[in-house]
C-alpha positions as CSV (number, residue, x, y, z in Angstrom):
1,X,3.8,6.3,-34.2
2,X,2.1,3.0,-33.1
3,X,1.5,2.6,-29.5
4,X,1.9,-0.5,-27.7
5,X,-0.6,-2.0,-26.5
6,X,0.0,-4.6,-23.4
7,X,-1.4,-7.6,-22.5
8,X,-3.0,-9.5,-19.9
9,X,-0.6,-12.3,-18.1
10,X,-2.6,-15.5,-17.3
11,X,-1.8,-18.7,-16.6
12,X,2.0,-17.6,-17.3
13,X,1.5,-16.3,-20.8
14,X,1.2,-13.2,-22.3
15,X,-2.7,-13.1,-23.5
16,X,-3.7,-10.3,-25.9
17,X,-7.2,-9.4,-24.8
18,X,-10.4,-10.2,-26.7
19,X,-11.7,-6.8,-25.7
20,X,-12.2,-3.7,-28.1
21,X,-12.2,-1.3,-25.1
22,X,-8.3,-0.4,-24.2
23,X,-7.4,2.3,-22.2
24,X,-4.8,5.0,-22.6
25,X,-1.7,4.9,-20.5
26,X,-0.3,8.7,-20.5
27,X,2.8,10.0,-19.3
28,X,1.8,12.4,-16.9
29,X,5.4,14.8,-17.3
30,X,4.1,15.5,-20.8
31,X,0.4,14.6,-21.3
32,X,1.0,11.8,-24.3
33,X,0.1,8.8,-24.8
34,X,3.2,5.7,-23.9
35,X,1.1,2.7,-23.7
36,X,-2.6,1.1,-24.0
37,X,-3.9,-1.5,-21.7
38,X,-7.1,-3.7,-22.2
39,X,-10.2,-3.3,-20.4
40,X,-10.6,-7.0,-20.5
41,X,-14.2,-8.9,-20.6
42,X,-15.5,-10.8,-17.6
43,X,-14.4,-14.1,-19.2
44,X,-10.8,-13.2,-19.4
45,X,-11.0,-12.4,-15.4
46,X,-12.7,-15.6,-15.2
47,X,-9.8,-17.2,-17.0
48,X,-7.4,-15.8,-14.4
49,X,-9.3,-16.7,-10.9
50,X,-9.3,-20.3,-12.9
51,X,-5.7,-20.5,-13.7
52,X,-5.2,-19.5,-10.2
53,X,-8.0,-22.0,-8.7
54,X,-6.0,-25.0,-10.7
55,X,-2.1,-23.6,-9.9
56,X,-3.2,-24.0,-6.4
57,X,-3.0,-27.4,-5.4
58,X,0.5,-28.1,-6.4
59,X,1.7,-24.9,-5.1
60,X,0.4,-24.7,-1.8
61,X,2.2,-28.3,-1.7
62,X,5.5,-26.9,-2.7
63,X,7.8,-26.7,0.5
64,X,8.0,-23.1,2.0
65,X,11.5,-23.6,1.3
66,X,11.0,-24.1,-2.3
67,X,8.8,-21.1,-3.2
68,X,11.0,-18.7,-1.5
69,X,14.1,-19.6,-3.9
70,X,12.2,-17.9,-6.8
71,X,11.4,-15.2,-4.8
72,X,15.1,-14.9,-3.1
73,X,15.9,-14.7,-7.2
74,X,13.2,-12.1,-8.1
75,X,15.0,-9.9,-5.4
76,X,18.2,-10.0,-7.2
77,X,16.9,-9.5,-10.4
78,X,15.2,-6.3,-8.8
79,X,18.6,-4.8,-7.7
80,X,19.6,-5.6,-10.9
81,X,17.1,-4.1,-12.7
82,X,16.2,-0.9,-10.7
83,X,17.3,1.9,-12.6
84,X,15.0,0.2,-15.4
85,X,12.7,-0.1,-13.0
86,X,12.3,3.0,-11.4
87,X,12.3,5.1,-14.7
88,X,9.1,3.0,-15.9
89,X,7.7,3.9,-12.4
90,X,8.5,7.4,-12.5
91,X,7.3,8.0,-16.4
92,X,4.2,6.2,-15.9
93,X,3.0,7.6,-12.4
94,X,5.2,10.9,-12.4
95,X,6.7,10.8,-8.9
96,X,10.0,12.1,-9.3
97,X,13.2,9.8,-9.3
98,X,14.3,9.4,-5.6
99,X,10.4,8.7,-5.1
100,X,10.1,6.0,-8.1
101,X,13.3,4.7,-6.6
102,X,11.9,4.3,-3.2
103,X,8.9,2.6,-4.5
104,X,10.9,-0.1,-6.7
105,X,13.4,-0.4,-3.1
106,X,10.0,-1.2,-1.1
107,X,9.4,-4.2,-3.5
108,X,12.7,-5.6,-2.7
109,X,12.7,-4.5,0.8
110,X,9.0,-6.5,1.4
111,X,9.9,-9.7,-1.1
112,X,13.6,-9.9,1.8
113,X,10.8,-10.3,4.2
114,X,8.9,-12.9,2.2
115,X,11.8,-14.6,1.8
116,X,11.3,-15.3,5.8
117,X,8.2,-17.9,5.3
118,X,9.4,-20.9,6.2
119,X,10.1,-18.9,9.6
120,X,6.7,-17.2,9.8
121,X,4.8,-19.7,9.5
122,X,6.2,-21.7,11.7
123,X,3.2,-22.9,14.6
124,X,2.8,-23.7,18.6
125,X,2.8,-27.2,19.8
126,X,2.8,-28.4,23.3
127,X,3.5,-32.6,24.1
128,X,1.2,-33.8,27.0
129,X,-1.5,-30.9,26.4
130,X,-3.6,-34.2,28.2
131,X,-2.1,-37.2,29.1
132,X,-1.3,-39.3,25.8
133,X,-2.1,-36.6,23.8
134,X,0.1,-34.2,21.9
135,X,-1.0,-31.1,19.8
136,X,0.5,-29.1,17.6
137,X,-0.8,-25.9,15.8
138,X,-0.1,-25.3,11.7
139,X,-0.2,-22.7,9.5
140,X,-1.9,-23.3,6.0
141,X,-2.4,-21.4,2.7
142,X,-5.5,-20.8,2.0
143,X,-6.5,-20.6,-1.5
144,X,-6.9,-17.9,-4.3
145,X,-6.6,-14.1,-3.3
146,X,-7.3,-11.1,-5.2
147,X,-5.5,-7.9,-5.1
148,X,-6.8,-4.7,-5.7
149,X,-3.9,-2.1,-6.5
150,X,-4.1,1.8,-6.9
151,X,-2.5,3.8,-9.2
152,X,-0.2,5.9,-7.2
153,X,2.6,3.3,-6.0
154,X,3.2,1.3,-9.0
155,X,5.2,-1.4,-7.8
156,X,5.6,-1.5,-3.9
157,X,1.6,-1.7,-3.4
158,X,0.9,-5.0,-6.1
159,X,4.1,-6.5,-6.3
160,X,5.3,-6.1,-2.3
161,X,2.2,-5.4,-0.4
162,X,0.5,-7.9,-2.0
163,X,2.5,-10.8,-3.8
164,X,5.1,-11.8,-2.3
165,X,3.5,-12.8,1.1
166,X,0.7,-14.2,-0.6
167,X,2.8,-17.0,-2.9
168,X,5.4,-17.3,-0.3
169,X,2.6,-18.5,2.3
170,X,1.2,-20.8,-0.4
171,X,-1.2,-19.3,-2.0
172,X,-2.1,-17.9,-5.8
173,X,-2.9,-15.1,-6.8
174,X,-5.1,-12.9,-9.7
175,X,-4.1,-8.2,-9.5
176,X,-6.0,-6.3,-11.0
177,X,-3.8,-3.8,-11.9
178,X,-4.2,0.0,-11.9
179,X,-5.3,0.8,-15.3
180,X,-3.4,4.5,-15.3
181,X,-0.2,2.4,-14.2
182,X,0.0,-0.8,-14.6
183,X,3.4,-1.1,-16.7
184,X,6.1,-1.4,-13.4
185,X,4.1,-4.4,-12.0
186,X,4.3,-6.1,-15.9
187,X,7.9,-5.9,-15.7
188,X,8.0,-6.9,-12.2
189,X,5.8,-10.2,-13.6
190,X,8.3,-10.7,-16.6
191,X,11.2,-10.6,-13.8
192,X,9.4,-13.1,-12.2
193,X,8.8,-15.5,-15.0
194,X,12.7,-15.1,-15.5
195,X,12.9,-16.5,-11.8
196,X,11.2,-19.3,-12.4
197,X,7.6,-18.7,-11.7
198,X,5.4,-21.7,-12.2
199,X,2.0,-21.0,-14.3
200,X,-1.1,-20.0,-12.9
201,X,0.6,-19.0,-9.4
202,X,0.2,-15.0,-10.3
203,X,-2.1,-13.8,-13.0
204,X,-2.9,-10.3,-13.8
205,X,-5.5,-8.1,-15.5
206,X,-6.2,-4.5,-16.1
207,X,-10.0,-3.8,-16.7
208,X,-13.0,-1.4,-15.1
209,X,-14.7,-1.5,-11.8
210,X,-17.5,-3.7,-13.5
211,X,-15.4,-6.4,-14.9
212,X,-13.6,-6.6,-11.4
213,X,-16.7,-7.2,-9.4
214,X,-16.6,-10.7,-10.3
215,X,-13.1,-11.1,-7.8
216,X,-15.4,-10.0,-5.0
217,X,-17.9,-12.7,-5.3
218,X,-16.4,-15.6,-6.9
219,X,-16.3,-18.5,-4.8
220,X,-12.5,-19.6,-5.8
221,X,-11.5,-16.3,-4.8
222,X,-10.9,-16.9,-0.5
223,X,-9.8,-13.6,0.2
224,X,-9.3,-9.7,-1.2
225,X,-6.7,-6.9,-0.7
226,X,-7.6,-4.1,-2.1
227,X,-6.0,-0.8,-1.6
228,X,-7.7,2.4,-2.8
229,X,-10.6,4.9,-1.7
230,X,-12.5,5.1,1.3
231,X,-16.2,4.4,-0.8
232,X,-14.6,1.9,-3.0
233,X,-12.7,0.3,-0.2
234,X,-16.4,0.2,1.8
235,X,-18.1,-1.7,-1.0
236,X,-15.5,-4.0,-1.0
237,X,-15.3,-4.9,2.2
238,X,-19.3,-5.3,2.6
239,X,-19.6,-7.3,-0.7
240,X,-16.4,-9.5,-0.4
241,X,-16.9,-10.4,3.3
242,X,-20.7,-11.0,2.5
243,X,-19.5,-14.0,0.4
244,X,-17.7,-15.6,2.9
245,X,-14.0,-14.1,2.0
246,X,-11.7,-11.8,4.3
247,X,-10.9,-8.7,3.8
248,X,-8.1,-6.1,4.3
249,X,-9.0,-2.6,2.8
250,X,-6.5,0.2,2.9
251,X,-8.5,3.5,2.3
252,X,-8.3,7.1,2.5
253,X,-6.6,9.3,5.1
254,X,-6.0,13.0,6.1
255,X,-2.9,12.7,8.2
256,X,-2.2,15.5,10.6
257,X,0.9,16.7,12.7
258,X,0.9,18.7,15.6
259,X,3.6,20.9,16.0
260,X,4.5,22.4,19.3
261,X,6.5,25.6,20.4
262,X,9.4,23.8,21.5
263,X,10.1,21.5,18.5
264,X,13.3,22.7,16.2
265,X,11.0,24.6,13.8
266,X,13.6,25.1,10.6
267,X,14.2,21.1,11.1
268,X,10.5,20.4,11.5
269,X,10.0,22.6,7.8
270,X,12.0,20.6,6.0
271,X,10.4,17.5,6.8
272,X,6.7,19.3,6.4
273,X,7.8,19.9,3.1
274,X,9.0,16.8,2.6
275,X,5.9,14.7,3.8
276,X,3.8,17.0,2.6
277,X,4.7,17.3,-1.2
278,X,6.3,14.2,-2.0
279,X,4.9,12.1,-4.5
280,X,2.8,15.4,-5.4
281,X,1.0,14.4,-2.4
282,X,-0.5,11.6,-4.0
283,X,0.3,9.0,-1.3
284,X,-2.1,7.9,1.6
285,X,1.0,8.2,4.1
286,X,1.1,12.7,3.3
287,X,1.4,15.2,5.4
288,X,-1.2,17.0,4.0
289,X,-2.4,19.2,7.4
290,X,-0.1,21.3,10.1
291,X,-1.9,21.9,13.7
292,X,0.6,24.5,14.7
293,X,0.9,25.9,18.0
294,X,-0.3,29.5,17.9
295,X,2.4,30.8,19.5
296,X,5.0,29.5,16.3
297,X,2.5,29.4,13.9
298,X,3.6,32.3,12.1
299,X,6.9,31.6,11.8
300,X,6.6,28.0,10.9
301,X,4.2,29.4,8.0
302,X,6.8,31.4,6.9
303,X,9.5,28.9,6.9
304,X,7.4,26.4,5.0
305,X,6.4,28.9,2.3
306,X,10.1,29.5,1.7
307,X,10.8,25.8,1.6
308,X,8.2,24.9,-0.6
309,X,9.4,27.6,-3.2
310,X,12.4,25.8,-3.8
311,X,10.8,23.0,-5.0
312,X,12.3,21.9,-8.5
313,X,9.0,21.3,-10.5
314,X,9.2,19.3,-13.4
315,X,9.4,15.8,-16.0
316,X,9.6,12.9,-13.3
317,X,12.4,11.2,-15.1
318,X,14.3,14.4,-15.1
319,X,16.9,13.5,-11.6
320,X,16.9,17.0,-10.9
321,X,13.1,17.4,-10.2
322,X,12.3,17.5,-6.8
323,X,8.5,18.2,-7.8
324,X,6.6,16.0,-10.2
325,X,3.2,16.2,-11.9
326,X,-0.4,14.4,-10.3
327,X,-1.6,11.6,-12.3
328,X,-3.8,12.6,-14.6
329,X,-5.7,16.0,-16.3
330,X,-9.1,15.1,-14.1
331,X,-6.7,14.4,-11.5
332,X,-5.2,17.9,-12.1
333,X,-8.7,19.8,-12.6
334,X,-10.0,18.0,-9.3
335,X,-7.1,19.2,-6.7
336,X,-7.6,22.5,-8.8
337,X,-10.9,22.5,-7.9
338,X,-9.9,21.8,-4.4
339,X,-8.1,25.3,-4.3
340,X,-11.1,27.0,-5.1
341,X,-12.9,25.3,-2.5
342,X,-10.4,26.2,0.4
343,X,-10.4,30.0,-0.9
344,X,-14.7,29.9,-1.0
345,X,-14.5,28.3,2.6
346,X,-12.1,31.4,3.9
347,X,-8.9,29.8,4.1
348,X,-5.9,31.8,3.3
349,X,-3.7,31.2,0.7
350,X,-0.5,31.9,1.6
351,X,1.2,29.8,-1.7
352,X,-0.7,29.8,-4.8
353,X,0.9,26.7,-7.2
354,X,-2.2,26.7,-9.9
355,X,-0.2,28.8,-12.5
356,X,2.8,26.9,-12.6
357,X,4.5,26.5,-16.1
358,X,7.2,23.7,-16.8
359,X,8.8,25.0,-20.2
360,X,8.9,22.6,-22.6
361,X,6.2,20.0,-20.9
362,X,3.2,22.5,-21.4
363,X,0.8,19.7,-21.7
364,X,2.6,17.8,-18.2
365,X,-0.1,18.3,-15.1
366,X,1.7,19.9,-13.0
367,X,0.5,21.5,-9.9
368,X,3.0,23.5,-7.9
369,X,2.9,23.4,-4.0
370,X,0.0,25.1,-2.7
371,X,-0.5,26.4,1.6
372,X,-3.6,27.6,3.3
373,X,-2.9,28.9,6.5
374,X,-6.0,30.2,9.4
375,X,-8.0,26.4,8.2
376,X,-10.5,25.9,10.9
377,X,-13.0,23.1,11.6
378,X,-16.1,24.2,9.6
379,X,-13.7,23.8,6.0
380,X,-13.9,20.8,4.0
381,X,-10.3,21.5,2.5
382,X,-8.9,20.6,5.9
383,X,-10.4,17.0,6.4
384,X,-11.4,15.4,3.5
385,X,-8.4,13.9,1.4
386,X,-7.6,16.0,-2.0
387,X,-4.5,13.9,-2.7
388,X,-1.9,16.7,-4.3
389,X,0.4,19.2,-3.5
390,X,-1.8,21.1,-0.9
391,X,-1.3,21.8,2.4
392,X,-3.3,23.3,5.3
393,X,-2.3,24.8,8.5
394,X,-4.8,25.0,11.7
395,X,-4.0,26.9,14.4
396,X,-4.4,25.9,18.4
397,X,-3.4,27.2,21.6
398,X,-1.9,24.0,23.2
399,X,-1.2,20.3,23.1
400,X,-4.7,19.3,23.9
401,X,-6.6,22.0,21.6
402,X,-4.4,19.9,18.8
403,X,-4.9,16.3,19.8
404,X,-8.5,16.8,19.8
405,X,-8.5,18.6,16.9
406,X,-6.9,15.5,15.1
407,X,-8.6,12.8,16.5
408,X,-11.9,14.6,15.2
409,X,-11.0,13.9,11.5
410,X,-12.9,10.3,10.5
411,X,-9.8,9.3,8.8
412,X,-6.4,7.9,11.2
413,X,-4.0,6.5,8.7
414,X,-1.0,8.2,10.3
415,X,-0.2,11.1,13.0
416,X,2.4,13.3,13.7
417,X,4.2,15.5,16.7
418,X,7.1,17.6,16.5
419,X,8.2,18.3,19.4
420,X,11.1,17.8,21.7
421,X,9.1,16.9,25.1
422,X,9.4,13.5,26.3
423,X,6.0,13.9,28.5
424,X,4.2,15.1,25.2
425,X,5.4,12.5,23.0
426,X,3.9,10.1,25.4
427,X,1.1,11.0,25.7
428,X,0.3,11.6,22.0
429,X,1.7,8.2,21.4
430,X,-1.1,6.8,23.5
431,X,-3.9,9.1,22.5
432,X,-3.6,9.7,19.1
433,X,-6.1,8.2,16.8
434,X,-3.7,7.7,13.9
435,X,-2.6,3.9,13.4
436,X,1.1,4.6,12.3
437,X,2.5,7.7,14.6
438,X,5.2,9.6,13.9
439,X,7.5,11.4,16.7
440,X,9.4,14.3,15.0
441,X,9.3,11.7,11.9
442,X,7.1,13.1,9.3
443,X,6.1,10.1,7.3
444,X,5.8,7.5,10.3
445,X,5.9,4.2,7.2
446,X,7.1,1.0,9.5
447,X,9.4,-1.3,7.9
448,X,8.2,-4.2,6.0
449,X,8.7,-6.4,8.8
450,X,5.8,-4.4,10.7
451,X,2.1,-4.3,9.2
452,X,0.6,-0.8,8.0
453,X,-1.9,-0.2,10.5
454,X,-4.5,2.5,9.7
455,X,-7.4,3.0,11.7
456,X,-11.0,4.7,11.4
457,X,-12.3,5.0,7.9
458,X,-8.5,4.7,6.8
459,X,-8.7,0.2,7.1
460,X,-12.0,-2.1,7.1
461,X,-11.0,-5.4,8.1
462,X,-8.9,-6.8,10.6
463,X,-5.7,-7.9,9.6
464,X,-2.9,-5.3,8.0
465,X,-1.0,-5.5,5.5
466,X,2.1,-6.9,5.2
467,X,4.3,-7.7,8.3
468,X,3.2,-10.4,10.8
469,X,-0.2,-9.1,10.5
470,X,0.4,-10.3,6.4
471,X,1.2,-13.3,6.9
472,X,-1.6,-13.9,9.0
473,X,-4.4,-12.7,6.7
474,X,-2.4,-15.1,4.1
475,X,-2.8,-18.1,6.3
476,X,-5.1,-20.1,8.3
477,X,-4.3,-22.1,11.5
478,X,-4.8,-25.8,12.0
479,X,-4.8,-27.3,15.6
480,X,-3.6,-31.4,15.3
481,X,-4.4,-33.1,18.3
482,X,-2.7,-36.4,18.4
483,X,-2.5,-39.8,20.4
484,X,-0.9,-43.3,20.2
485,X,-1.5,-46.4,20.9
486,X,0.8,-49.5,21.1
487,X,-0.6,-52.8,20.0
488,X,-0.3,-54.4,23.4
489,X,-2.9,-51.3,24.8
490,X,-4.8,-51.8,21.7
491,X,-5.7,-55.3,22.9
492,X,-6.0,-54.9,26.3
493,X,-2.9,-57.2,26.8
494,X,-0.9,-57.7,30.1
495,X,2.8,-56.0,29.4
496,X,5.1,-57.3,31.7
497,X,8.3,-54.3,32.6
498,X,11.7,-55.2,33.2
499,X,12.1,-54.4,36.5
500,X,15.7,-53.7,36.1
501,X,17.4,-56.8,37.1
502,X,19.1,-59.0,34.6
């Protein structure tokens, strides 16, 4: 059977590459082949930033009001669409349905608060800042951005993250689109043409690292969003801000949770589990290490090894599959590798998933859930990110053994406590490294209306995504100072005032 191959969407058409390179698009539940994407050439990116570059004048003069009607009909066309939606999400990445669901819901949860613009980017101004003089403070679009998405949330990270803040304040816009998924956001774009997107305001491309480099220095290009790993996220940070543009970088992370003796430890399981192995664990906002206090730690193990048995592992589409496969065979062989590495370094495996079968999906790459319990500071398999179903417990005597043993990993995306102490909740909120911080919530992911605020090696830049931080990094501000003058002043004239009387 033929297999389609997609195509690159510039300018507001549907462009069939000139490349001879495409790239297979696999189905990760079974291991074939759905879909080929191009690997386009450096011209065709060219063609994008320029479609963008000349969409931008007329856009960036479209009322506020104006651009968020198409996006106010994109939302509606989402709802309508999501169980479409959310089974291309799930066969093309292989999170299981509530998860695919949850990642289509986040694109129309973000584009409702895009639809807020002509709000947000409302300014200051103050009559009489001097006498005669007025000034009022604007917000402005800025110009062509580029965004960077991953492969493991298919729709929320391009099409919410990035797009909808960016054309709602104004500005245009060229993804480059994970090459392993990049099928959800083409729909998304299609959904958008049918709202009434004009041409050249979002262009998209799939294509290697190489071909990419040229959205980090191209002068049209004013800024870059790029979400992905911590090396990858460095170099583009250094290069792109070295040419003038900003940056916002969402990177890697090792999120921990602390859990003490007092917190409700069958409760606090369930929601391990849940943090932990959702999205096979391939999500920067896991759960991926436990700091347990010693004094529970066995018990909690025990819990979360029962727990994690019951996991349903299987095809992501299947709505009964509470366990899906990891992206990708080297994806599979590296977090298998992983294992190895944790049992070389002394960890104990206390859950072993690397022999899991799924009957009838032989050739799926599945990984079932996997715990090492007595992980201490000298392992590797306890702070650098592995990204799949794998889970580590350390073990510490107290509250301040744990925070410290936290805030030593270089990564602070999120952090966790479980606990039902008012006085330690406090104090972790205020000490913790971790950007987002969760209090007996396992995956601590604000609302769109706030920004997703890592910190350490987990961000380079300075402004967030989405949220209020968003529309800041979208915009820039413009300070109109203004006086003025009556012709009689102008010329120095005597004005007689009535003086009341008539």
């Amino acid at each position: 059977m033929e297999v389609n191959k997609l195509k690159l969407f510039i300018n507001n058409e549907w462009v069939e590459s000139k490349s001879q390179k495409y790239m297979d698009i696999m189905d990760p539940s079974t291991g074939t082949v759905i879909a080929q994407t191009p690997c386009c050439t450096q011209e065709e990116v060219e063609l994008a930033v320029k479609a963008a570059n000349d969409a931008f004048p007329a856009w960036s003069d479209t009322p506020a009001i104006k651009r968020v009607q198409i996006l106010y009909k994109f939302r509606s066309l989402i709802e309508e669409h999501l169980d479409e939606l959310t089974y291309i999400c799930a066969r093309e990445n292989g999170k299981v349905w509530e998860e695919a669901k949850g990642d289509i819901l986040k694109v129309k949860e973000i584009t409702e608060h895009a639809c807020g613009i002509p709000s947000l980017m409302m300014g200051e101004s103050l009559m009489n800042t001097s006498a005669g003089y007025d000034t009022v403070l604007y917000r402005e679009p800025v110009g062509v951005f580029a965004g960077i998405a991953p492969f493991n949330f298919p729709g929320m990270i391009p099409m919410g993250w990035m797009m909808p803040l960016c054309i709602a304040t104004g500005n245009t816009m060229v993804l480059k689109l994970a090459s392993m998924t990049p099928m959800t956001s083409i729909r998304c774009l299609e959904l958008m043409q049918e709202a009434g997107l004009p041409a050249g305001v979002i262009n998209a491309v799939t294509c290697s690292r190489n071909e990419a480099e040229i959205l980090l220095t191209d002068p049209a290009i004013k800024g870059v969003s790029f979400v992905g790993s911590t090396s990858i996220g460095a170099h583009v940070y250094k290069t792109a801000a070295a040419s003038g543009k900003r940056v916002q970088a969402l990177t890697e992370a090792k999120n921990h949770a602390l859990v003490l003796e007092d917190a409700p430890l069958e409760r606090t399981a369930r929601g391990i589990i849940n943090a932990t192995f959702g999205c096979a664990g391939e999500r920067c906002m896991a759960l991926p290490v436990i700091v347990a206090q010693e004094s529970i730690a066995d018990k909690l193990t025990g819990l979360l090894v029962k727990y994690a048995k019951e996991l349903k592992i299987g095809p992501a589409y299947d709505r009964t599959s509470t366990l899906g496969p990891v992206i990708s065979s080297s994806h599979k062989e590296w977090v298998l590798n992983w294992i190895g590495k944790g049992i070389s370094e002394g960890a104990k495996l206390v859950l072993d998933g690397r022999a899991v079968k799924v009957d009838g999906n032989e050739g799926g790459y599945y990984i079932g859930p996997t715990i090492f319990d007595q992980v201490t500071s000298d392992m590797t398999v306890g702070d650098d990110e592995i990204f799949g179903p794998v889970l580590c417990i350390k073990r510490v005597k107290d509250f301040e053994e744990g925070l410290a043993v936290m805030n030593a990993n270089r990564f602070a995306n999120g952090s966790v406590i479980f606990t039902q102490s008012g006085y330690y909740s406090r104090e972790f909120a205020k000490k913790t490294d971790g950007g987002m911080v969760g209090i007996n919530v396992g995956i601590p992911v604000p609302v769109g209306i706030f920004p997703f605020t890592g910190h350490k090696q987990s961000f380079f830049g300075d402004l967030h995504a989405i949220g209020k931080d968003g529309v800041r990094f979208f915009t820039e501000t413009k300070a109109v100072t203004t006086r003025w003058f009556d012709d009689a002043e102008k010329n120095n004239k005597n004005v007689s005032t009535w003086d009341g009387s008539l």
